[in-house]
N, C-alpha and C positions, 0 to 999 in steps of 0.2 A: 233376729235382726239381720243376719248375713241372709238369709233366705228372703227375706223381702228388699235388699239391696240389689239381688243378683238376678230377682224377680222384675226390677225394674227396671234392671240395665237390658233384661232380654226384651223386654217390652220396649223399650228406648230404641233397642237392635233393629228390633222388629218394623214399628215403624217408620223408621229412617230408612230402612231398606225399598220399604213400600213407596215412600212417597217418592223417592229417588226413582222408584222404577217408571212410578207415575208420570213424572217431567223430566224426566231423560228425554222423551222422544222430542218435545217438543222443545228441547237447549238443540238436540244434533238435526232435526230435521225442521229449521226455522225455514226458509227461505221454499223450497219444494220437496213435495215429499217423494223419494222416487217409488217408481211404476212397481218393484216388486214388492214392497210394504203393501201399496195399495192392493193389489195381489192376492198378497197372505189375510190382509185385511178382510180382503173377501169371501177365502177358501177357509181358513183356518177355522172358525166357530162351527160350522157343517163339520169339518172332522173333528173337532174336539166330541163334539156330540154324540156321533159313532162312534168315536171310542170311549167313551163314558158309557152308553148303552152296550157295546161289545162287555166291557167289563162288569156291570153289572148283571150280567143274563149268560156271565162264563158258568154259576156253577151251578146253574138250574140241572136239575134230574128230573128228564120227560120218561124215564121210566118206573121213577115213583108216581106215587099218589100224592099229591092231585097232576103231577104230570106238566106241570108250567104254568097251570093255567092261573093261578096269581097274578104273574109275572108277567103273562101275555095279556090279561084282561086291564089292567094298571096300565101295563103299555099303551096299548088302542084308548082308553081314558085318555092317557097325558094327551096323546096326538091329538085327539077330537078337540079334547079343552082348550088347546095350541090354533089348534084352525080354529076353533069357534069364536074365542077370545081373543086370541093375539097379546095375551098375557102371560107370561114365563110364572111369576109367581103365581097363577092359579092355576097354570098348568101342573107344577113341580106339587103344589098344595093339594089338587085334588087325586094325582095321579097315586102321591105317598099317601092320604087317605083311602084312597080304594085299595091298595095293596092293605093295607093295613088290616080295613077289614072284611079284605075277602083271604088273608092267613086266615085269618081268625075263624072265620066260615067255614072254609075249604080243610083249612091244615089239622 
């Protein structure tokens, strides 16, 4: 019983924290929004994104077998899917399918 009380308070935690984070901006930046939000607005998802693919593709070994090429062929997938589509979920869907199974193939 203590485990699903303390399960529910961190769930409670959790999204309290969330939504607050949610409508924060828009209690402090009612009236304008200033110029360096909009800024960050801009830049910030392009570097999120190289650094999610920096960190995913740290611990590849191109001196083993198969040499990246997983990782690299998953890669060039997501990007194409992304141009071609213009959809994040079929890009992130098709890209984690093709790695998947070209381990399988390759590895």
């Amino acid at each position: 019983m203590i485990h699903d009380t303390h399960a529910a308070i961190l769930v409670l935690a959790m999204a309290t924290t969330t939504w607050l984070l949610r409508f924060l901006p828009f209690l402090v930046f009612r009236k304008r929004v200033p110029r360096y939000v909009l800024y960050l607005g801009m830049v910030l998802p392009a570097a999120i994104i190289g650094m999610l693919v920096v960190y995913c593709l740290k611990d590849v070994s191109l001196a083993t077998v198969p040499h990246g090429l997983p990782e690299l062929i998953a890669a060039a997938a997501t990007v194409a899917l992304q141009c071609w589509r213009r959809n994040s979920l079929v890009s992130i869907l098709g890209g984690t399918a093709a790695y998947m199974v070209l381990v399988h193939i390759l590895g």
